[in-house]
mmCIF file of the N, C-alpha and C atoms, coordinates in Angstrom:
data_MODEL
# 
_entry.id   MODEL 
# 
loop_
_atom_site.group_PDB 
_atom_site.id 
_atom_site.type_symbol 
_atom_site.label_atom_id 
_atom_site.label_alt_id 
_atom_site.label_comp_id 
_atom_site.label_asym_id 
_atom_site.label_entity_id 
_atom_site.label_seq_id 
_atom_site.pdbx_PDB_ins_code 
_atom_site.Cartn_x 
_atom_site.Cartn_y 
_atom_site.Cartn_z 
_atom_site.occupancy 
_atom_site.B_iso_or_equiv 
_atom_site.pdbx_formal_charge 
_atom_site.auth_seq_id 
_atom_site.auth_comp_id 
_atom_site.auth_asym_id 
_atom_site.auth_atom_id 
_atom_site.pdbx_PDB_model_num 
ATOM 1   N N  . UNK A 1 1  ? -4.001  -6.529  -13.617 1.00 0.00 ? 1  UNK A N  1 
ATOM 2   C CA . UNK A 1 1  ? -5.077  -6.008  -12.788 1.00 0.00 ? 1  UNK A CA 1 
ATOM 3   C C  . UNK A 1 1  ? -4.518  -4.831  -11.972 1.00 0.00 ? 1  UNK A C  1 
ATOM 4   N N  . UNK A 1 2  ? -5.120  -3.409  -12.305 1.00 0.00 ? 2  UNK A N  1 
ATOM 5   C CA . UNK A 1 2  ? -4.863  -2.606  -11.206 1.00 0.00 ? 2  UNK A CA 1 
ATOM 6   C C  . UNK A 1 2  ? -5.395  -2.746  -9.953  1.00 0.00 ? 2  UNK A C  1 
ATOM 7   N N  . UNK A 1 3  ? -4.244  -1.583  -9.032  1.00 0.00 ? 3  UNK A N  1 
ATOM 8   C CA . UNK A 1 3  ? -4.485  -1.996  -7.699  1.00 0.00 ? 3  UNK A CA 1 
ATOM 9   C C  . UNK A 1 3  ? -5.870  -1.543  -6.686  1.00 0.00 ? 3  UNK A C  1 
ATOM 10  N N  . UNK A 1 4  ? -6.593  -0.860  -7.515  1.00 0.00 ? 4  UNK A N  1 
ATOM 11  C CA . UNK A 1 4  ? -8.414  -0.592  -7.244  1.00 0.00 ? 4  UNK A CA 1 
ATOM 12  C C  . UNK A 1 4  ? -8.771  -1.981  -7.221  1.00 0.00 ? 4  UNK A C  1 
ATOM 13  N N  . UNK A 1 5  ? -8.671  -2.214  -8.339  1.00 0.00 ? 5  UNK A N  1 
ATOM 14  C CA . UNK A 1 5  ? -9.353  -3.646  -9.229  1.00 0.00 ? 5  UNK A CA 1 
ATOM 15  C C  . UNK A 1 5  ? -8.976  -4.526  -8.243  1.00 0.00 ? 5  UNK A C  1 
ATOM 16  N N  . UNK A 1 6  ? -7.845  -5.021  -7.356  1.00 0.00 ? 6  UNK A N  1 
ATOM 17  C CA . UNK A 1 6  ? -7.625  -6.052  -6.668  1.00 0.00 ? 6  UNK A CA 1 
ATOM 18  C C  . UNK A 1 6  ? -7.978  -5.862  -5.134  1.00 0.00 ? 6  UNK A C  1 
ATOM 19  N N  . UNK A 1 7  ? -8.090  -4.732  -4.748  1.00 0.00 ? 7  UNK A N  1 
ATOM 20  C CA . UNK A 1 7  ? -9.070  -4.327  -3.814  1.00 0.00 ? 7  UNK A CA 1 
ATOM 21  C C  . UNK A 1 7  ? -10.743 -4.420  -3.477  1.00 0.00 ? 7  UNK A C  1 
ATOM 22  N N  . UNK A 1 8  ? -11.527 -4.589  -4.759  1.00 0.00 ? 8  UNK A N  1 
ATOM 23  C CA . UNK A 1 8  ? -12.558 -4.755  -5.448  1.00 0.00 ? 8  UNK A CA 1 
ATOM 24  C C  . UNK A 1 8  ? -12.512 -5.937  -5.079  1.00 0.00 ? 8  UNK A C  1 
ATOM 25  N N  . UNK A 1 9  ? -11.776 -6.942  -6.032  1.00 0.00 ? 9  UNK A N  1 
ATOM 26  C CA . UNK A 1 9  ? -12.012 -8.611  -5.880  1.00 0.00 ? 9  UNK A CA 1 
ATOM 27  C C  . UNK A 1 9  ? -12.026 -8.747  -4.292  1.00 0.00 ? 9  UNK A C  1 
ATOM 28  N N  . UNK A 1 10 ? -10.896 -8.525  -3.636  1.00 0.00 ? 10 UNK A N  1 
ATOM 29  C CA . UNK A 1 10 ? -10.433 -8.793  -2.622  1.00 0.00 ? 10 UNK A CA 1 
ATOM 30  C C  . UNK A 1 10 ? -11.826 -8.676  -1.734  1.00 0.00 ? 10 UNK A C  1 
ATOM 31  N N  . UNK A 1 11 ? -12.631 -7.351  -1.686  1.00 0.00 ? 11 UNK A N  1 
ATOM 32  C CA . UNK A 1 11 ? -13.711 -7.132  -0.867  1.00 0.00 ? 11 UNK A CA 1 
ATOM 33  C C  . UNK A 1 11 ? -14.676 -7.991  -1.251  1.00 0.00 ? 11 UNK A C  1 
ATOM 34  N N  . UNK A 1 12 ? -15.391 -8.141  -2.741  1.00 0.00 ? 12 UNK A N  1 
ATOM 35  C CA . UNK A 1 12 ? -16.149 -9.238  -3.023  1.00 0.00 ? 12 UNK A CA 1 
ATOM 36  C C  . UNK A 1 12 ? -15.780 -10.417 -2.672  1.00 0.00 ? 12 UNK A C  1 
ATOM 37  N N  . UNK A 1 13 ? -15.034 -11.026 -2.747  1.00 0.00 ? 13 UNK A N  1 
ATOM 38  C CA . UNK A 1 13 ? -14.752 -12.087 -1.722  1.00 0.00 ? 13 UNK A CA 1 
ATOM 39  C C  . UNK A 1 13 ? -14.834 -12.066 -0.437  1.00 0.00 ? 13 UNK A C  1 
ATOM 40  N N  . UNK A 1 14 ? -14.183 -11.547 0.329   1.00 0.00 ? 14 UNK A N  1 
ATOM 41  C CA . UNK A 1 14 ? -14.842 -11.478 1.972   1.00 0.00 ? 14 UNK A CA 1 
ATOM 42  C C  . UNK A 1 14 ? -16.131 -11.429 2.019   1.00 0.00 ? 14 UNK A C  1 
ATOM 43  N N  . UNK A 1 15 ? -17.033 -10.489 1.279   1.00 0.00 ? 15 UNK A N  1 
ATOM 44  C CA . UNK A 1 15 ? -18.478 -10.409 0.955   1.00 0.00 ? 15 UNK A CA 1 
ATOM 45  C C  . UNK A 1 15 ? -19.213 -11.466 0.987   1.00 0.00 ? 15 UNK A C  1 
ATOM 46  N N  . UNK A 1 16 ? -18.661 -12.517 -0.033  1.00 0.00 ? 16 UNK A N  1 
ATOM 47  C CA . UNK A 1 16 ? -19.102 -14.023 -0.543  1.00 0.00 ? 16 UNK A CA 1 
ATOM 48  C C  . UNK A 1 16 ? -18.618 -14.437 0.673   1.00 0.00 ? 16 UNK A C  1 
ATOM 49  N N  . UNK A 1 17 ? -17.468 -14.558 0.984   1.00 0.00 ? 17 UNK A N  1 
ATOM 50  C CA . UNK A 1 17 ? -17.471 -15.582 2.449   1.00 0.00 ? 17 UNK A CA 1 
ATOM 51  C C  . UNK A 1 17 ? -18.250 -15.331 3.013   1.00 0.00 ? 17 UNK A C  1 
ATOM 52  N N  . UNK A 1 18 ? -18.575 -13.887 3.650   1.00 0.00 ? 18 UNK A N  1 
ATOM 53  C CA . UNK A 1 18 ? -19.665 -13.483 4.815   1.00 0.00 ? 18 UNK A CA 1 
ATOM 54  C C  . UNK A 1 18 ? -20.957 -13.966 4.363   1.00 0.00 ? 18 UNK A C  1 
ATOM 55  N N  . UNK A 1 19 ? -21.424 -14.282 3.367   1.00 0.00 ? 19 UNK A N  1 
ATOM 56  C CA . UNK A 1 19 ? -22.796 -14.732 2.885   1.00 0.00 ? 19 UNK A CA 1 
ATOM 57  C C  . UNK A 1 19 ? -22.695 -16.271 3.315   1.00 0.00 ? 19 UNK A C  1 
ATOM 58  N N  . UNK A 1 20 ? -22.015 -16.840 2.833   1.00 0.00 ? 20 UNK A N  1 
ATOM 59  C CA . UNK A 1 20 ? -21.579 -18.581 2.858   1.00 0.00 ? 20 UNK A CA 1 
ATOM 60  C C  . UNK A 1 20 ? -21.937 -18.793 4.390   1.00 0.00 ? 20 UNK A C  1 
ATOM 61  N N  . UNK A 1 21 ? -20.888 -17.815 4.946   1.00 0.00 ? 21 UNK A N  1 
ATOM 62  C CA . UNK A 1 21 ? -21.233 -18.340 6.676   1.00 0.00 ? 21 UNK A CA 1 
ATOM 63  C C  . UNK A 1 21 ? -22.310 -17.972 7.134   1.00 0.00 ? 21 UNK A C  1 
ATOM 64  N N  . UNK A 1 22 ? -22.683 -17.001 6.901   1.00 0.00 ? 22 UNK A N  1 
ATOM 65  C CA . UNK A 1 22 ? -24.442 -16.428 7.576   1.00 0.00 ? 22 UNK A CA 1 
ATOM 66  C C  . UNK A 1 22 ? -25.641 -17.533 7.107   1.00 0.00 ? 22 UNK A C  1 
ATOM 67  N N  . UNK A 1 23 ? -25.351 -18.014 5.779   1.00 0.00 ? 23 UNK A N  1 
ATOM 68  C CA . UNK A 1 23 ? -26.174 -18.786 5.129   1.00 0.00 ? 23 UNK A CA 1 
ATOM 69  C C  . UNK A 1 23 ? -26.013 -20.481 5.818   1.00 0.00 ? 23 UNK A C  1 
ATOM 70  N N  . UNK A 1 24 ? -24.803 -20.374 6.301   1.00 0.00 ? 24 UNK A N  1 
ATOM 71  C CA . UNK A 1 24 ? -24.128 -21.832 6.554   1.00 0.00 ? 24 UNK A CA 1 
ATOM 72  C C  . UNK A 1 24 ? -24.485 -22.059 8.598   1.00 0.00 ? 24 UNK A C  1 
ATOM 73  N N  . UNK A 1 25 ? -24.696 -20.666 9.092   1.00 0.00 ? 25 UNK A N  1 
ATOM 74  C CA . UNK A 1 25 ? -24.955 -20.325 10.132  1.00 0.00 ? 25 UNK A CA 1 
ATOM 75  C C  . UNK A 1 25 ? -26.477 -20.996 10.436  1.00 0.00 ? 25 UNK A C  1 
ATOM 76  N N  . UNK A 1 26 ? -27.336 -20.485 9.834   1.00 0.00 ? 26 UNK A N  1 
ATOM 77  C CA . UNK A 1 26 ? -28.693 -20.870 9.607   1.00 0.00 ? 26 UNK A CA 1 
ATOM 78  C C  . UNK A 1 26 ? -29.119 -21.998 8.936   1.00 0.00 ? 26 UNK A C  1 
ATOM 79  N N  . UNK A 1 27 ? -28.359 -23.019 9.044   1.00 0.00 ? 27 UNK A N  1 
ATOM 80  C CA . UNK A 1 27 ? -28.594 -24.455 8.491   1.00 0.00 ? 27 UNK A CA 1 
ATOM 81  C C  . UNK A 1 27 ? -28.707 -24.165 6.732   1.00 0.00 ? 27 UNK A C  1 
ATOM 82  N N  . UNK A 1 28 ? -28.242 -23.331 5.859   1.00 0.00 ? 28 UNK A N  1 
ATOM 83  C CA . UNK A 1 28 ? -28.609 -23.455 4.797   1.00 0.00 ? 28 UNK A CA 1 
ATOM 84  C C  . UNK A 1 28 ? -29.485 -22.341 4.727   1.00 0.00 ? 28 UNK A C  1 
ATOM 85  N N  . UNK A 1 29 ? -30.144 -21.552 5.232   1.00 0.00 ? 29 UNK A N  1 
ATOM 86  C CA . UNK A 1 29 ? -32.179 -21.261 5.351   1.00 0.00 ? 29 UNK A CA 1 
ATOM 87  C C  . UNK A 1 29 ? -31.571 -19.896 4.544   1.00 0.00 ? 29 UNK A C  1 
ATOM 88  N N  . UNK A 1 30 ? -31.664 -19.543 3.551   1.00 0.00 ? 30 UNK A N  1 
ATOM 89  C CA . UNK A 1 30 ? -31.156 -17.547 3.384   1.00 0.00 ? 30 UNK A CA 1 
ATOM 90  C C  . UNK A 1 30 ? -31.915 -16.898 3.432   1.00 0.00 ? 30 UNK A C  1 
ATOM 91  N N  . UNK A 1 31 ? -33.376 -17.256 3.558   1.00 0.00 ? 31 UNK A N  1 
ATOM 92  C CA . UNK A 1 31 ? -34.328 -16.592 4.319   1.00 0.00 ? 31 UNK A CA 1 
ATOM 93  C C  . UNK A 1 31 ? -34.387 -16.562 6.126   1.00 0.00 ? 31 UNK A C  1 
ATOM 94  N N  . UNK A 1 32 ? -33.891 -17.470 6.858   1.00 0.00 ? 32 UNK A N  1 
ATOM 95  C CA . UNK A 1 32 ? -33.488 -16.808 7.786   1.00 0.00 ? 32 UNK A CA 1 
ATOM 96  C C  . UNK A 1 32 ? -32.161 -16.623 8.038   1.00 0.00 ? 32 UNK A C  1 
ATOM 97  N N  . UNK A 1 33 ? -30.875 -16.677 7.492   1.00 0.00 ? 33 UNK A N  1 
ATOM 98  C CA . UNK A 1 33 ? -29.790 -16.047 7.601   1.00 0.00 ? 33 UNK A CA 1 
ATOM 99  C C  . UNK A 1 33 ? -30.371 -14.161 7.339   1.00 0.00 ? 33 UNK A C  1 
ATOM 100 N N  . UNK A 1 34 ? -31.421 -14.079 6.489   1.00 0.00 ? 34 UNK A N  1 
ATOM 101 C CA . UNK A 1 34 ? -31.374 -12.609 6.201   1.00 0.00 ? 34 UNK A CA 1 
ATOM 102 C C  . UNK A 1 34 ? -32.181 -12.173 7.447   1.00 0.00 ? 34 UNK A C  1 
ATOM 103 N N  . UNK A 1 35 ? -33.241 -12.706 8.137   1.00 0.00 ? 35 UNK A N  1 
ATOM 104 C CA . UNK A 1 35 ? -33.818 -12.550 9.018   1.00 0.00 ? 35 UNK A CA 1 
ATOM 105 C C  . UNK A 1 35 ? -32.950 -12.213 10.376  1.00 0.00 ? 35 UNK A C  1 
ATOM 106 N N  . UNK A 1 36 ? -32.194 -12.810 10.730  1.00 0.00 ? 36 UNK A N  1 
ATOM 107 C CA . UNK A 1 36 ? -31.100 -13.138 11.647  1.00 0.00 ? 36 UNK A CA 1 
ATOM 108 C C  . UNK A 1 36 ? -30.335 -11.800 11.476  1.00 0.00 ? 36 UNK A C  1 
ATOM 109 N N  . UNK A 1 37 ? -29.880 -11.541 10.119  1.00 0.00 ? 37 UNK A N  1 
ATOM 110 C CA . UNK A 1 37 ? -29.014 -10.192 9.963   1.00 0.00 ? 37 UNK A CA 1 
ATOM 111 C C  . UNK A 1 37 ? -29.926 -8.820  9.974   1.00 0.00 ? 37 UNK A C  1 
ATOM 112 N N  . UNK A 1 38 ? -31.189 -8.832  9.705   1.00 0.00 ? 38 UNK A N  1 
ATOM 113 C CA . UNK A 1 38 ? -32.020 -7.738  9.820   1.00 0.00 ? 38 UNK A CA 1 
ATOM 114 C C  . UNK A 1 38 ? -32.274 -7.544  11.179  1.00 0.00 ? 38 UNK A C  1 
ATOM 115 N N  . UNK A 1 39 ? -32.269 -8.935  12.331  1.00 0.00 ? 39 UNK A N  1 
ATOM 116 C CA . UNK A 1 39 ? -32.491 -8.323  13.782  1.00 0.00 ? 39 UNK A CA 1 
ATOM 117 C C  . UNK A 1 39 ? -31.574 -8.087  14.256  1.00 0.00 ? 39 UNK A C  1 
ATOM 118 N N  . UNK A 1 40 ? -30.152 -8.379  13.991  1.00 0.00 ? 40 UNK A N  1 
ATOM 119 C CA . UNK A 1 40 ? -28.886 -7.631  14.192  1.00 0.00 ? 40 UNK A CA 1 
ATOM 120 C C  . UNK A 1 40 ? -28.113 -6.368  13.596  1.00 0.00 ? 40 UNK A C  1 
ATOM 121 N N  . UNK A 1 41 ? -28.996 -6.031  12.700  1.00 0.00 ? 41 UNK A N  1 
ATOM 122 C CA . UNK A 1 41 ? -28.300 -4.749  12.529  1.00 0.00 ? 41 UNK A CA 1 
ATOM 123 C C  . UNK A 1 41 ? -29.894 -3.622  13.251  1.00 0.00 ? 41 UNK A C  1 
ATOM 124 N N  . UNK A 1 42 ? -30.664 -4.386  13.284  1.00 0.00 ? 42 UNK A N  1 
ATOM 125 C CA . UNK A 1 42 ? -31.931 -3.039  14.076  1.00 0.00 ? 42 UNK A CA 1 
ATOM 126 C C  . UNK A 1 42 ? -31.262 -2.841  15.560  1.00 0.00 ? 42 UNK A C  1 
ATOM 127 N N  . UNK A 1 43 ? -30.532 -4.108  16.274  1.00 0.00 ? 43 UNK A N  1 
ATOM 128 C CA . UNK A 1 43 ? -29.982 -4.578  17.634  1.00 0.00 ? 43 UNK A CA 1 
ATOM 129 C C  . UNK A 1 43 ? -28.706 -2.920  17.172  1.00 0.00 ? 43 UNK A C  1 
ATOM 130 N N  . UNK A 1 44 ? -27.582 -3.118  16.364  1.00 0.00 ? 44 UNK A N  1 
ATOM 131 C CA . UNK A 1 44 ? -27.242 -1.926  16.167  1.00 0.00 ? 44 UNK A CA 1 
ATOM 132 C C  . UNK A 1 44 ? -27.557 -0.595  16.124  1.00 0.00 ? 44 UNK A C  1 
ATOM 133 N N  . UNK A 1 45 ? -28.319 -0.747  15.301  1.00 0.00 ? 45 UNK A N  1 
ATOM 134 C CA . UNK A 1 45 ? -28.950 0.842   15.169  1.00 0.00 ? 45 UNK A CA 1 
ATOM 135 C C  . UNK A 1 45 ? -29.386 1.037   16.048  1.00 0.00 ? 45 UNK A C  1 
ATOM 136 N N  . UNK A 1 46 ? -30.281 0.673   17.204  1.00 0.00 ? 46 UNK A N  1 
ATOM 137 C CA . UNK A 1 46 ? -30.576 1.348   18.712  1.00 0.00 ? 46 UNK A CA 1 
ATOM 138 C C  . UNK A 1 46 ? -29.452 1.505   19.684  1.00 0.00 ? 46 UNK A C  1 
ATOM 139 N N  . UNK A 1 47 ? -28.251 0.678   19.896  1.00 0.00 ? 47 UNK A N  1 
ATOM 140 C CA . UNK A 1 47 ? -27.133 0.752   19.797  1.00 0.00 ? 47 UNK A CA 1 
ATOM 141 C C  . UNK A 1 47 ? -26.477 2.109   19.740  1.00 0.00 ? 47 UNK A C  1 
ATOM 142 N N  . UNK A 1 48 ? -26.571 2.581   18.196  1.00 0.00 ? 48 UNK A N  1 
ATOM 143 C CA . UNK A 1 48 ? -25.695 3.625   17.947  1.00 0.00 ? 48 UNK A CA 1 
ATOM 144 C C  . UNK A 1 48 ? -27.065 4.761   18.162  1.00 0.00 ? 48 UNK A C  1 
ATOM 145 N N  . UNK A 1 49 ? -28.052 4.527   18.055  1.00 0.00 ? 49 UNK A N  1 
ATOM 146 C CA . UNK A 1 49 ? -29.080 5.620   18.603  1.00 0.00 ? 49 UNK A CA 1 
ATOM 147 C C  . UNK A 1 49 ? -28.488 6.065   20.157  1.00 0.00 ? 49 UNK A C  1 
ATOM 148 N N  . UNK A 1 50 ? -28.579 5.048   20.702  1.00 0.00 ? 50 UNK A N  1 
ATOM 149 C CA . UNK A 1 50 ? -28.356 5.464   22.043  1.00 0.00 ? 50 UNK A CA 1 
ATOM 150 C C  . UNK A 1 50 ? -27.125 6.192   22.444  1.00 0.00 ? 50 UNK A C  1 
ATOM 151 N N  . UNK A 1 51 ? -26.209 5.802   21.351  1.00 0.00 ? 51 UNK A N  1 
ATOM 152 C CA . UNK A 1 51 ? -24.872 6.100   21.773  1.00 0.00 ? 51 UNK A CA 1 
ATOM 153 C C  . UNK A 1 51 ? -24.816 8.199   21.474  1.00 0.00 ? 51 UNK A C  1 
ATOM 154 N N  . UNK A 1 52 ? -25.179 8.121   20.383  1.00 0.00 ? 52 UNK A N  1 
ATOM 155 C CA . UNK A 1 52 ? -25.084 9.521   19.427  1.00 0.00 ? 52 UNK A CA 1 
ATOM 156 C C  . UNK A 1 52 ? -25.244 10.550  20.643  1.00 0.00 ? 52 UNK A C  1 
ATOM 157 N N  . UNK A 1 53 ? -25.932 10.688  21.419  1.00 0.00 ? 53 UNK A N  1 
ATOM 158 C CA . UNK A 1 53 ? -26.069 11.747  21.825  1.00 0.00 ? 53 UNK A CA 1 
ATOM 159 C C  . UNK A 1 53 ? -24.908 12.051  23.559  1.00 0.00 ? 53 UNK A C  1 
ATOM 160 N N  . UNK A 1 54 ? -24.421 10.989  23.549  1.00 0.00 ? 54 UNK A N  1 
ATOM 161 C CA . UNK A 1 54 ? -23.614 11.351  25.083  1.00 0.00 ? 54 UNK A CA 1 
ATOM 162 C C  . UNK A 1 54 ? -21.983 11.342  24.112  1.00 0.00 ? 54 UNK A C  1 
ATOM 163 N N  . UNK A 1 55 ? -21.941 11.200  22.635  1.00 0.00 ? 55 UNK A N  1 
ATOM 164 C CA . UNK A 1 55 ? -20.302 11.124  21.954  1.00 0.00 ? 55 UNK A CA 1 
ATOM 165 C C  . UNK A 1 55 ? -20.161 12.572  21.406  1.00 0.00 ? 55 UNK A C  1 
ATOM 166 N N  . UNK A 1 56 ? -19.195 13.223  22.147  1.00 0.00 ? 56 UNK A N  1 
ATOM 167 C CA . UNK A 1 56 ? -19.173 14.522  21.607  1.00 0.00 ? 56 UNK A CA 1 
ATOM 168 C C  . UNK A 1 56 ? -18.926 14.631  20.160  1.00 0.00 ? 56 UNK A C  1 
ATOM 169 N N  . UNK A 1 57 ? -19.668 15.682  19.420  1.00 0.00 ? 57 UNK A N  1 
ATOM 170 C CA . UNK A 1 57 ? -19.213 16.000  17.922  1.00 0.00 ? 57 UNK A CA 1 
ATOM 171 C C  . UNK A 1 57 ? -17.571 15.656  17.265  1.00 0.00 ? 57 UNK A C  1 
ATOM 172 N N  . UNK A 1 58 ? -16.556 16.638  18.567  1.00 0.00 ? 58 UNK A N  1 
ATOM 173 C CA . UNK A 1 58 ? -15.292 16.526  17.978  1.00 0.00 ? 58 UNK A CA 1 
ATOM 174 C C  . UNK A 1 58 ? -14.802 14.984  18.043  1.00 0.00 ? 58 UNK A C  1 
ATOM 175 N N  . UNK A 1 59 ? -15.240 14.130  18.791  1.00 0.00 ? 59 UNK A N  1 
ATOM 176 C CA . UNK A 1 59 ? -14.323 12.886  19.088  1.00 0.00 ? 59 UNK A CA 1 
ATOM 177 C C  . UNK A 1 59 ? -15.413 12.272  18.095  1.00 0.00 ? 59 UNK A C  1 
ATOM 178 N N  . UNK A 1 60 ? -16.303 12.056  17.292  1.00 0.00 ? 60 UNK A N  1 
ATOM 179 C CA . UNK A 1 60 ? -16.508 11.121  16.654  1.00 0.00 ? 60 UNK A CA 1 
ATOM 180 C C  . UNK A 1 60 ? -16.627 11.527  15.424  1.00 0.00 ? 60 UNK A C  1 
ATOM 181 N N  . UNK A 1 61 ? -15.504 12.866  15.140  1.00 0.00 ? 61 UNK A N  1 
ATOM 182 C CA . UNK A 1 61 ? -15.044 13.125  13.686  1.00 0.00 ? 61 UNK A CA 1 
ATOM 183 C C  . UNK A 1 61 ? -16.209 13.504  13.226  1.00 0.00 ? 61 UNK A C  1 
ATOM 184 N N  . UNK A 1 62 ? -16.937 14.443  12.878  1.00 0.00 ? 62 UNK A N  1 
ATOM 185 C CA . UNK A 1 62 ? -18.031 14.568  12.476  1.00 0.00 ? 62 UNK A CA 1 
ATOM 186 C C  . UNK A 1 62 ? -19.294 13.663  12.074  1.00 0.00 ? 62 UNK A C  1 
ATOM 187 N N  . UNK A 1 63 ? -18.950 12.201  12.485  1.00 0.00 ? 63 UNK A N  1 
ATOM 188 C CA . UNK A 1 63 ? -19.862 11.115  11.679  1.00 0.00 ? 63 UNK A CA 1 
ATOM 189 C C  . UNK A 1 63 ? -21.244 11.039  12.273  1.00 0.00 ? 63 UNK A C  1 
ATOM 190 N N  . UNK A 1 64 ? -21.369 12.019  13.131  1.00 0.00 ? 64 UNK A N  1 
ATOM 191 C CA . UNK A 1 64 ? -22.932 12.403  13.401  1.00 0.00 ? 64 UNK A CA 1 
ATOM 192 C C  . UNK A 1 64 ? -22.755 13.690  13.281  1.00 0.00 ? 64 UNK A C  1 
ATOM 193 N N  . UNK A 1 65 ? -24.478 14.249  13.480  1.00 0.00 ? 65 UNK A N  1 
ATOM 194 C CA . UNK A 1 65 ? -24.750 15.887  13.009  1.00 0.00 ? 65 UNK A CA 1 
ATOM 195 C C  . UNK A 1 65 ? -24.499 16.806  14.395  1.00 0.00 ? 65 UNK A C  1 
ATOM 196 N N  . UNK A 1 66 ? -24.584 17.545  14.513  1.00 0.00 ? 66 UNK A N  1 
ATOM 197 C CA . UNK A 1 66 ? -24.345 18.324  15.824  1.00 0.00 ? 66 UNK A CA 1 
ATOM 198 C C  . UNK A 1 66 ? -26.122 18.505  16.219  1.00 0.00 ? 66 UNK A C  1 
ATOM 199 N N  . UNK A 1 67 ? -26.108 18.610  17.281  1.00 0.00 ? 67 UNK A N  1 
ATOM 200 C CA . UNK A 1 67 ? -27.199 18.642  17.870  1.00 0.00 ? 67 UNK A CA 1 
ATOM 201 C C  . UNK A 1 67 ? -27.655 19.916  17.962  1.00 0.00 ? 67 UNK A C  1 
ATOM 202 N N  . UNK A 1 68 ? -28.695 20.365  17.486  1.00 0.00 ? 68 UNK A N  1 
ATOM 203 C CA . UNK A 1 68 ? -29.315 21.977  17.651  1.00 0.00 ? 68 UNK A CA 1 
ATOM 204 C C  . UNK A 1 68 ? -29.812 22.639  18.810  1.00 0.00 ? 68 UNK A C  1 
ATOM 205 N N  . UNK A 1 69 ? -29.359 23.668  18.867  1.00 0.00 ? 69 UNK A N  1 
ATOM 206 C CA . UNK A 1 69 ? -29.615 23.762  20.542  1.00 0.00 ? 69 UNK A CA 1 
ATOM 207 C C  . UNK A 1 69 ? -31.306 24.563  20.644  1.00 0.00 ? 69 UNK A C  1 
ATOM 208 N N  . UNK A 1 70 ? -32.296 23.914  20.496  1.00 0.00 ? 70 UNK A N  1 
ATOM 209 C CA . UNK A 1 70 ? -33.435 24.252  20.077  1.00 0.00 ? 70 UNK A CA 1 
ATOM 210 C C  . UNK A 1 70 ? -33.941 24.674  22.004  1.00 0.00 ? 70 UNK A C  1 
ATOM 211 N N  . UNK A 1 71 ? -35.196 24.374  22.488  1.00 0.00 ? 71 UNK A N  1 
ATOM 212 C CA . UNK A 1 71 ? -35.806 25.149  22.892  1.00 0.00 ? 71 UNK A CA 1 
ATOM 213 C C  . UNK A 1 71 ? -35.310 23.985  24.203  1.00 0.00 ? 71 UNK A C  1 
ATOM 214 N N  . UNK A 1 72 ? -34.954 22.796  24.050  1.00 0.00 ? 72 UNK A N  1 
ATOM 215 C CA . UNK A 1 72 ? -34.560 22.065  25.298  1.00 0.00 ? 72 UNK A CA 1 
ATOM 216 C C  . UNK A 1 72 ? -33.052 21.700  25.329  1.00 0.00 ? 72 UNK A C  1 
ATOM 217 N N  . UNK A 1 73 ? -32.584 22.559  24.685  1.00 0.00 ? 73 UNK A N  1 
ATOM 218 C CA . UNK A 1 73 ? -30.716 23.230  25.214  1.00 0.00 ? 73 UNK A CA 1 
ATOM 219 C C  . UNK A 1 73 ? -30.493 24.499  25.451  1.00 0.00 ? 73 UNK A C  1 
# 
């Protein structure tokens, strides 16, 4: 097995664990384990909404867009 290939397994597995416990979290339910993970990653995304605009461009490596300096900058 190349060393991609065992990187691959390696992540699909953590993957499968993370399912087991989310699923194992929620009594079994994987309809609400998925429920549970859809209101925690929206809980994120407002999160990083909020965050984007006070993290300067250079310190967060380009991983947001630069802000346009339109008619209210």
């Amino acid at each position: 097995m190349t060393e991609p290939e065992k990187v691959a397994k390696a992540a699909s597995d953590d993957w499968a664990a993370a399912t087991e416990e989310a699923i194992a979290a929620c009594g079994g339910d994987a309809r609400a384990a998925v429920t549970a993970l859809l209101i925690a990653n929206g809980s994120l995304e407002r999160e990083l909404a909020l965050a984007m605009p006070v993290v300067g461009y250079g310190f967060s490596r380009g991983w947001h867009h630069k802000r346009s300096r339109g008619a209210a900058g």
